[in-house]
N, C-alpha and C positions, 0 to 999 in steps of 0.2 A: 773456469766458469762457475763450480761448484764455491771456491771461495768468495767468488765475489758477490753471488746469492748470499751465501752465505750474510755478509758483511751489509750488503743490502737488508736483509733482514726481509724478504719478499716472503708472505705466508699464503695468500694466494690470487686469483685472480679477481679480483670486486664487481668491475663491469665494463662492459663493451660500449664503447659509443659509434653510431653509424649514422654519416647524415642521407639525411632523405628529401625528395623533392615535393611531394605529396601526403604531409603528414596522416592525414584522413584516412586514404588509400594504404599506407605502410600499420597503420592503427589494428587495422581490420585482416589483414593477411596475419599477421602475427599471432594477435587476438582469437580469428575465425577458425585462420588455416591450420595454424599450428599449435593452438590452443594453448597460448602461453598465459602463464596470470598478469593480469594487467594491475599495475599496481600503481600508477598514477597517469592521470593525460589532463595537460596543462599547455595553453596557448603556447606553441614553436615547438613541444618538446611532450615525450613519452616515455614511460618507465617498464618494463617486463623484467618477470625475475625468470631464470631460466636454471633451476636449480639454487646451487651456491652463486652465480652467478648475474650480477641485473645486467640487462639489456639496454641503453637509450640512444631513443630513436628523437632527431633534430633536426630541424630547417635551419641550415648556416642563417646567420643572422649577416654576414659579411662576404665580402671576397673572399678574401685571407681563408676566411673558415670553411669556402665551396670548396672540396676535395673528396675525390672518392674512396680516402684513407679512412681506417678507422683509430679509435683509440683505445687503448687499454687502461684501466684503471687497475691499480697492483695494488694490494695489501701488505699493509708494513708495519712491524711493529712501534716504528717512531720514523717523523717523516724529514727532522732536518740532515742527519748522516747521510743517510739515502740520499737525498736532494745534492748533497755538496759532491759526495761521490762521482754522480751522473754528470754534473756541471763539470766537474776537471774532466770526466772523459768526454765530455761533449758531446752530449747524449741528452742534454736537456740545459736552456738557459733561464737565467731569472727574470722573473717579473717584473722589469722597470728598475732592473739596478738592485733589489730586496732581495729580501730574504725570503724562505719559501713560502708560501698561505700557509696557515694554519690548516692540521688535521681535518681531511675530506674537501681539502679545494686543492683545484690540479694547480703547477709547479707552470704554467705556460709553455705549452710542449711546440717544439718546430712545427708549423703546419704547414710549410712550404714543401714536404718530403710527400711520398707517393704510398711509402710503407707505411703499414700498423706502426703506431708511437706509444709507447706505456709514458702513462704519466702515474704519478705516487699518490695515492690516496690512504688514508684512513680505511677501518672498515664498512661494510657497506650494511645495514640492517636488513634482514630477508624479510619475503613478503608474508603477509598474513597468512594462512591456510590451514583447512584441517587435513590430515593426513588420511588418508583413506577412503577420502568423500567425492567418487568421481562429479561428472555433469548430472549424467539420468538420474540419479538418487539424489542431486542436490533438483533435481526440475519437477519431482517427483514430490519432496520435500516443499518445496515451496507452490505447488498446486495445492497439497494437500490442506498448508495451514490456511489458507487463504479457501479455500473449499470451508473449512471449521468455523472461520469468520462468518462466512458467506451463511452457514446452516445457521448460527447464533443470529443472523440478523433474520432469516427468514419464520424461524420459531418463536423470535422474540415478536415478530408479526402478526399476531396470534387472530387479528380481528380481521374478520373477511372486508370491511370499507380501507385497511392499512394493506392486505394484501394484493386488491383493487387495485389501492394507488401506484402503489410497486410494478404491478404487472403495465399499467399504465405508461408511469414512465422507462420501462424497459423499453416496451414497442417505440413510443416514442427516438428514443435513443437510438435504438435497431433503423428506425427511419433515417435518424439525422446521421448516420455513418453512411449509408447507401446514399444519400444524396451527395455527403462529400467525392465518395467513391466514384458516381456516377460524375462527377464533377457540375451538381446542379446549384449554382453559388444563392440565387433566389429561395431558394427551400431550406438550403442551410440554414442560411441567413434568419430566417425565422422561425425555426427550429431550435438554432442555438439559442436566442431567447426566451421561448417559448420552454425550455428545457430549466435556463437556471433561475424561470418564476414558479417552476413545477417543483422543483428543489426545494423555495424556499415556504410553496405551501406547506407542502409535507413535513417538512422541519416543525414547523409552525403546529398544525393541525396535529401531526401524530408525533407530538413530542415526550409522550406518556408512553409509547410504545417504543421510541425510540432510545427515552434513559431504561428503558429494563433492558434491551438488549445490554447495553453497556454495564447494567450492575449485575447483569446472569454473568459475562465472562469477568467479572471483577471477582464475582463468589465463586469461580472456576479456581483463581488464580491463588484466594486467597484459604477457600475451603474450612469456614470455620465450621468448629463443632459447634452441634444445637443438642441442647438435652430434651430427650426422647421419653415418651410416658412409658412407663413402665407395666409389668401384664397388672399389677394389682388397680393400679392406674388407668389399664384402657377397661378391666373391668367397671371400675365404678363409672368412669365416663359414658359406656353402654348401657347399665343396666340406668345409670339417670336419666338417660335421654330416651328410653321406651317408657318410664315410669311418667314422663313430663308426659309422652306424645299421649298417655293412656288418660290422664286428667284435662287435655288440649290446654295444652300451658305451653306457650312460644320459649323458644331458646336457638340462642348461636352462638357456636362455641368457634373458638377458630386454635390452632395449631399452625404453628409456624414451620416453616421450612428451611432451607439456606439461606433464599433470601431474607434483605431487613425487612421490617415492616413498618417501622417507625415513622416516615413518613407517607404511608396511606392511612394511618389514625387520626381519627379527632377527639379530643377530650377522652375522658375514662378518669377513673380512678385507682391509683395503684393499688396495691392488695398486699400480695406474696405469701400467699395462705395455702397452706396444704391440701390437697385436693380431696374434697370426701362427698359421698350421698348428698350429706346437710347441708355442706357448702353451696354446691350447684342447685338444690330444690331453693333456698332461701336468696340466690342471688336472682332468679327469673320466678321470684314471687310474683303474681301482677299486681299486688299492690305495693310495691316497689318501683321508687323512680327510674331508676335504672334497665327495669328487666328488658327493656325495650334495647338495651345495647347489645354488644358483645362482650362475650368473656375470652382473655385471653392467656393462653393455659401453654406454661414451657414448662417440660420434664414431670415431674410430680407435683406442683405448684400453679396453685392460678395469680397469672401475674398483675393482671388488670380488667377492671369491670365494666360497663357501662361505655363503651366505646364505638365510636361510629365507623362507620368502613365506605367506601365509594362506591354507587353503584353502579349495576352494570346497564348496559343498553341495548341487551341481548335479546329483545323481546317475544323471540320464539320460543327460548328456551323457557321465559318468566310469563309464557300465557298461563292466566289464571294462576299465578302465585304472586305473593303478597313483597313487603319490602324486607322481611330478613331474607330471603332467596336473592331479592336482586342485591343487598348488598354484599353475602356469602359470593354469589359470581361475580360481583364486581372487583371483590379482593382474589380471588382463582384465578381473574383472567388479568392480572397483574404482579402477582407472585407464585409461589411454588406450595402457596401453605394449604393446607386442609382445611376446611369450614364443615361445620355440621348445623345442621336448621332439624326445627320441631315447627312445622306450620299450626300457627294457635288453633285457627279453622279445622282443618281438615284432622287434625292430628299427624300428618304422616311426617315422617324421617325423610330426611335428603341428607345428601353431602356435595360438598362443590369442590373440585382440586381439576386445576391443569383449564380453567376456561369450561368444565362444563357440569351439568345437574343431572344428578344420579338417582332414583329413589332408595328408600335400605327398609325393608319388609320384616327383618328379622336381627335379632340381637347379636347371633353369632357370626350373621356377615359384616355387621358394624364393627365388632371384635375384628371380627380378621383381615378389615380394611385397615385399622389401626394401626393392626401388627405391622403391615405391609407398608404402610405411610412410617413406623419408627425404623423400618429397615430401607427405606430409601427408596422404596420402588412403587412402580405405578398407584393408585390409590384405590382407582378404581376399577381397572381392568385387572385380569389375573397375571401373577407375576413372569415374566418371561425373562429369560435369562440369555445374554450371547448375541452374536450376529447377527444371526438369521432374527432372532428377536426383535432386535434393535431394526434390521431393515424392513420387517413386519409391519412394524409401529409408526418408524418416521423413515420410510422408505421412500416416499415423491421428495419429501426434503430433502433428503441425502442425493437423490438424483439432480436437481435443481442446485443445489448448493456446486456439487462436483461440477456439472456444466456451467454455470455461471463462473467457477474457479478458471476452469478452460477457455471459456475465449477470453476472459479477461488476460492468461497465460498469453495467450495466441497474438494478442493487440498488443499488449505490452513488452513481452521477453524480446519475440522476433522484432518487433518493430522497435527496441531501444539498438539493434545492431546497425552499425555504419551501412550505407549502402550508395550509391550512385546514379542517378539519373539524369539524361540528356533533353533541354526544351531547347523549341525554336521560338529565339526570342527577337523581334521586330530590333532594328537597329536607328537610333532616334542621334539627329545630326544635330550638333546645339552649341553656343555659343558661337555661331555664325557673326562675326565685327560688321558693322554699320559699313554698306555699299555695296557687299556681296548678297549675290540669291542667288539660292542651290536649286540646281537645276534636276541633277540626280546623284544618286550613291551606290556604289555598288560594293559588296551586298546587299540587298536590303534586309537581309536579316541572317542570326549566325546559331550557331549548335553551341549551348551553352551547357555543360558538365557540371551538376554541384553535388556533392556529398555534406551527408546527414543522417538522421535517425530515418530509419525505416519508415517508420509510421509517419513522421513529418512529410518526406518524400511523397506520399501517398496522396498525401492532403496538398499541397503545395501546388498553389494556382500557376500557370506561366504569367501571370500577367501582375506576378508581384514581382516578377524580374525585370531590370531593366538596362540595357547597353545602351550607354550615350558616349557619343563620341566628338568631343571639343574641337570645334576648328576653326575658331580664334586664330593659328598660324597660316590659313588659307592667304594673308595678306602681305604672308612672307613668301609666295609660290607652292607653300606643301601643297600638296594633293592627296599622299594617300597617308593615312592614321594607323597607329597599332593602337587594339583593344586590349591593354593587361588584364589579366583577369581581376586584378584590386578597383578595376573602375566600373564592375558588372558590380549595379544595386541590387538586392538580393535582401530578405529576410536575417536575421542574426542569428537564427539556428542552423545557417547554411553557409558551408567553402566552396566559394568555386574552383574547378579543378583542373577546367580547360576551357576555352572560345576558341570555334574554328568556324570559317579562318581568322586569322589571329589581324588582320590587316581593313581598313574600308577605303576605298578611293571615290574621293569627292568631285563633281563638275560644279562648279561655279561661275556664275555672269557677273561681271561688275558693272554696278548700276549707275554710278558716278562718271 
């Protein structure tokens, strides 16, 4: 036996084929029970790797193929020696007279026998996986990032009329599930509509709120450096902007952050001039055409002057303040950059970062807002550091984002797994030939089994099913019908799996 391995050249075992009757239900045990990896499922047929080993799982497509044998797939180092081997001891015949398939297609094994049959195969490629990564860590994993999403789109949300809308159509949505559930098809019904015209305001109306979420996680991803003012730098910055507020001379300065900014600007003029006292007193001269814009200052250089910014439409925060304050908060509650303002009137200092308005009373907490804005952190608040910090600050976020991560988890993971449910579905008699009228049938209605996604299931009306049953042969004497389960109408994300009972028996009068 050793030499004839040997000669075979068999290196090891590739994969198991088992046919089954119920592919759906055979999907889901493997899958569920046994927690195999599924490595492809394809209309008749399934694949599991089970170590070195794959698994597949088949609906005979034939007679010939209905058998409760299974088959072996062997690995070989070359597959015509083997092949010819097998065929002299009779262990295996040719396909139509030929020669054997080519590497990784079976040799056409006896399947009139009762035993296990190896057939020759090539090798088999193993399934994707990381090593070490069980389910809880990979469920865990995947709440989490989708949680990250979830925070980036709620922060990116930043205006209380965008947070409204949001919470709006949440409930709404909370509704349109509980009516599916509750199976109330009128409320659905115009909910679901009512749902993807809410969608497409919000797209529409807060579409300014909706591209920053996507360029805050773009600057996550891509992290570029921004050159940062420096102490000589934040000093001249400070000591010019209490020198302007003391002569009432308007100025906005703005400081960029990670994010671009390039298109919330209008006009300006380039510069790229060194930053000093003189610079900043002669650019917000007021008789200067320009003093009226912004000046826009990266690292120790001012880049551009005379620039205009969006305003905001905050007007709690801009009572009684003028338009450099609304346009400071209007570029804050759309980037990440710092603004400072010199109100011409009043003379006082503000700063805007993160959507809101600050006052600043003194020089050296300007200075050490600065520091704090070139080292990354808060602007305005004092800096915190860690955890607890972070759930301090954006603590209802973090909770919202994680829960909203969760039951989207809970609708979607559980509800993509196979499952089965049984309706009672009215049984409708049709194709009745010209001269008969059915008098009665019995059953009149049968237990219909279909498998699907969980969540489908849930949703899935009885009254999108349908058993009809053809008795056009009533003319020939039939009386009673088999229902195959291939003649139950049904949705296309649904198998049926069984009708019972399997039979209907018709009464018919002939009218003629």
């Amino acid at each position: 036996m050793g030499e004839e391995r040997a000669a075979v050249g068999i290196e090891a075992l590739g994969q198991v084929s088992v046919n089954v009757k119920q592919l759906p239900r055979a999907v889901a045990f493997y899958r569920d029970a046994l927690e195999l990896p599924l490595v492809l499922d394809t209309p008749g047929m399934a694949f599991f790797q089970c170590g070195a080993t794959r698994l597949m799982l088949s609906v005979p497509t034939g007679a010939e193929f209905d058998h409760p044998g299974s088959v072996l797939y062997l690995t070989v180092r070359e597959l015509p020696a083997p092949a010819a081997l097998h065929r002299a001891a009779g262990r295996a015949r040719p396909v139509h007279g030929l020669l054997p398939r080519p590497r990784g297609e079976h040799a056409g094994p006896d399947v009139r026998g009762r035993r296990p049959r190896a057939v020759l195969t090539g090798p088999a490629s193993p399934a994707m996986a990381i090593p070490g990564l069980d389910a809880p860590i990979k469920k865990l994993i995947d709440i989490g990032l989708v949680a990250v999403l979830a925070y980036f789109v709620i922060v990116g949300l930043k205006g209380a009329k965008s947070r409204l809308a949001l919470a709006g159509l949440t409930i709404v949505s909370g509704v349109y599930l509980l009516a599916r559930l509750l199976r109330l098809p009128l409320t659905a019904w115009v909910l679901q509509g009512f749902i993807a015209l809410f969608v497409v305001i919000i797209v529409v109306v807060f579409q300014e709120d909706i591209r920053r979420v996507f360029e805050r996680i773009a600057t996550l991803g891509l992290r570029r450096d921004r050159p940062v003012p420096g102490d000589d730098t934040i000093a001249v910055i400070a000591r010019s902007v209490f020198e302007l507020a003391r002569a009432r001379c308007g100025l906005l300065l703005v400081l960029p952050g990670e994010e671009p900014l390039e298109r919330h600007l209008e006009g300006g003029t380039p510069l790229d001039a060194l930053l000093s006292d003189d610079l900043i007193q002669s650019l917000f001269e007021p008789r200067s055409t320009t003093h009226d814009g912004a000046v826009v200052i990266e690292g120790n250089r001012a880049k551009l002057f005379g620039a205009h910014l969006p305003l905001s439409q905050d007007f709690d925060q801009l009572a009684r303040r003028g338009t450099r304050h609304a346009a400071a908060l209007g570029l804050a509650e759309r980037t990440d950059a710092l603004a400072i303002i010199v109100s011409e009137e009043r003379g006082q200092v503000s700063v805007a970062f993160d959507g809101r308005l600050a006052e600043i009373h003194s020089r050296g907490l300007l200075e050490s807002i600065l520091r704090r804005f070139a080292g990354r952190a808060s602007a305005i608040e004092a800096p915190r550091r860690g955890l607890p910090a972070l759930l301090r600050q954006r603590g209802r976020e973090i909770l919202l984002a994680l829960s909203a991560s969760f039951v989207l988890w809970l609708l979607v993971v559980p509800g993509s797994e196979t499952a089965e449910a049984t309706f009672a579905v009215p049984v409708m008699v049709e194709n009745l030939p010209p001269g008969y009228e059915l008098l009665d049938h019995e059953p009149r209605e049968v237990r219909v089994t279909v498998a699907g996604l969980r969540r489908d299931l849930v949703f899935l009306q009885p009254n999108r099913l349908r058993v009809g049953v053809d008795a056009f042969l009533v003319q020939l004497g039939r009386r009673s019908f088999e229902i195959p389960v291939q003649s139950v109408r049904r949705p296309a994300a649904f198998t049926v799996i069984a009708v019972e009972p399997e039979r209907v028996t018709v009464k018919v009068r002939e009218t003629r």
